[in-house]
C-alpha positions in Angstrom: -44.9 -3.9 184.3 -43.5 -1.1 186.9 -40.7 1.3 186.0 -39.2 0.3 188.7 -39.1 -3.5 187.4 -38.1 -2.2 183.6 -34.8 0.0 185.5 -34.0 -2.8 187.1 -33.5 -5.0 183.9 -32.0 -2.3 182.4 -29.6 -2.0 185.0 -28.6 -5.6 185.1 -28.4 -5.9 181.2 -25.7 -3.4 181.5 -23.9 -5.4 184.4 -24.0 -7.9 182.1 -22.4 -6.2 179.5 -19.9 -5.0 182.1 -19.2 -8.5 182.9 -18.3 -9.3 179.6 -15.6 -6.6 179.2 -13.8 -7.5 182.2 -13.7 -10.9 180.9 -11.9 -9.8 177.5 -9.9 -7.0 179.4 -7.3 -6.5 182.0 -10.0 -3.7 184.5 -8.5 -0.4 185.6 -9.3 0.5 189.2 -12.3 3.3 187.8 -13.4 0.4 185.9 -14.1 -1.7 189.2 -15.6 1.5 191.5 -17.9 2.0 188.1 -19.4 -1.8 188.6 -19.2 -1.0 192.1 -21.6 1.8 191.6 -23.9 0.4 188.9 -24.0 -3.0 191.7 -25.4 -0.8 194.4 -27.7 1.0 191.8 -29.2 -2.4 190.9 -29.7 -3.5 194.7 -31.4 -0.2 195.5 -33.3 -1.0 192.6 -34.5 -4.4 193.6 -35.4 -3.6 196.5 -37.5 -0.7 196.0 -39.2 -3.6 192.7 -39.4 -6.4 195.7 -41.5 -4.2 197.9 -43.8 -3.3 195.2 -44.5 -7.2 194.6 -45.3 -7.5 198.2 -47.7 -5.0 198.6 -50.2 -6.6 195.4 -53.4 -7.7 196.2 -54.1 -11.2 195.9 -57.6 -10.7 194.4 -56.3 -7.5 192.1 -52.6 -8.5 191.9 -52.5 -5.8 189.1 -54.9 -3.1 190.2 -53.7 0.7 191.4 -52.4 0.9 195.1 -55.2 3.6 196.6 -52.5 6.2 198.7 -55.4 6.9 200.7 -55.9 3.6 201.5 -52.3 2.4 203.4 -51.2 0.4 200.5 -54.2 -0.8 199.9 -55.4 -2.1 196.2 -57.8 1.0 194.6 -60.9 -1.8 194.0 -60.8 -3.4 197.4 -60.5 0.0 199.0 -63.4 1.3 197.2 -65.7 -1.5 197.9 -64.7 -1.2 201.4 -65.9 2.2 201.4 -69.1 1.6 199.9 -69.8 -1.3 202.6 -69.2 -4.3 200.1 -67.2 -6.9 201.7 -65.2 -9.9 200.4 -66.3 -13.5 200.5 -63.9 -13.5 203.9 -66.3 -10.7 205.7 -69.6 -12.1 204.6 -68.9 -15.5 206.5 -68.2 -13.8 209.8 -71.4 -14.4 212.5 -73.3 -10.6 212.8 -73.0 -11.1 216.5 -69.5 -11.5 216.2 -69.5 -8.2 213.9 -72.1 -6.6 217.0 -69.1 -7.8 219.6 -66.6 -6.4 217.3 -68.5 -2.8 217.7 -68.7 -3.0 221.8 -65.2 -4.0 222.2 -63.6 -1.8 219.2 -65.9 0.7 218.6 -67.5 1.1 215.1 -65.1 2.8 213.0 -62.8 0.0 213.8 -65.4 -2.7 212.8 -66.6 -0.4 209.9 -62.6 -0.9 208.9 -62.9 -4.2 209.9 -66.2 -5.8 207.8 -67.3 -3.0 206.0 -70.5 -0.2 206.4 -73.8 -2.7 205.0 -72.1 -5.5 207.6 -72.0 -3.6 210.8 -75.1 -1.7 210.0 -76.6 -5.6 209.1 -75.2 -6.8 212.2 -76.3 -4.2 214.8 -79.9 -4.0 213.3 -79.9 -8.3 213.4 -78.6 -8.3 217.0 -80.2 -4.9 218.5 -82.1 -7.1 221.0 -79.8 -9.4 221.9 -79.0 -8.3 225.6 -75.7 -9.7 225.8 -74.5 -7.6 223.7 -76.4 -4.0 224.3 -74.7 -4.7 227.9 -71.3 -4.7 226.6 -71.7 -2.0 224.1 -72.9 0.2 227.5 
């Protein structure tokens, strides 16, 4: 579970509590600007855990983000590195990978499907005139 998630909680069990007293109580105005301030502490808070939910990886949803990596999860950002590519990658055509490296270049299709793919696809498609004439 993040810190982030654990503050959060923490933060709202004491709202609770809060909540509780001013039900029992008559609340002085330091009373009020103190919830006030523990409210926008708990926002902050969810927002900051709400962003972290987004950015989990639907094959890893618990796995390290990589920093290197844009927010990307640590094991899918390794195997991109080392060429491996997902189930999505591995049912794209090689030609359409070889287009992908004449219209984008290849680091952007090396991003794209990963190192084994476009070297797969450009030594699959190396004759294929179409597409050495758009690469030129």
């Amino acid at each position: 579970m993040s810190e982030k998630v654990t503050e959060l909680g923490e933060a709202l069990r004491a709202l609770g509590e809060r909540g509780e007293h001013l039900i029992a109580l008559q609340p002085a105005p330091e009373d009020l600007d103190e919830i006030r301030d523990e409210m926008d502490a708990a926002r902050r808070l969810l927002v900051v855990a709400r962003a972290s939910l987004a950015r989990r990886c639907p094959q890893h949803p618990n796995a390290p983000v990589d920093p290197a990596a844009d927010g990307e999860c640590l094991f899918c950002a390794t195997n991109r590195r080392r060429g491996k590519t997902g189930n999505a990658t591995e049912a794209v055509p090689l030609q359409t990978v070889a287009r992908a490296v004449a219209e984008l270049g290849q680091d952007e299709a090396v991003r794209r499907y990963g190192a084994r793919t476009v070297t797969r696809a450009l030594l699959v498609c190396r004759n294929d005139l179409a597409l050495l004439q758009e690469s030129a």
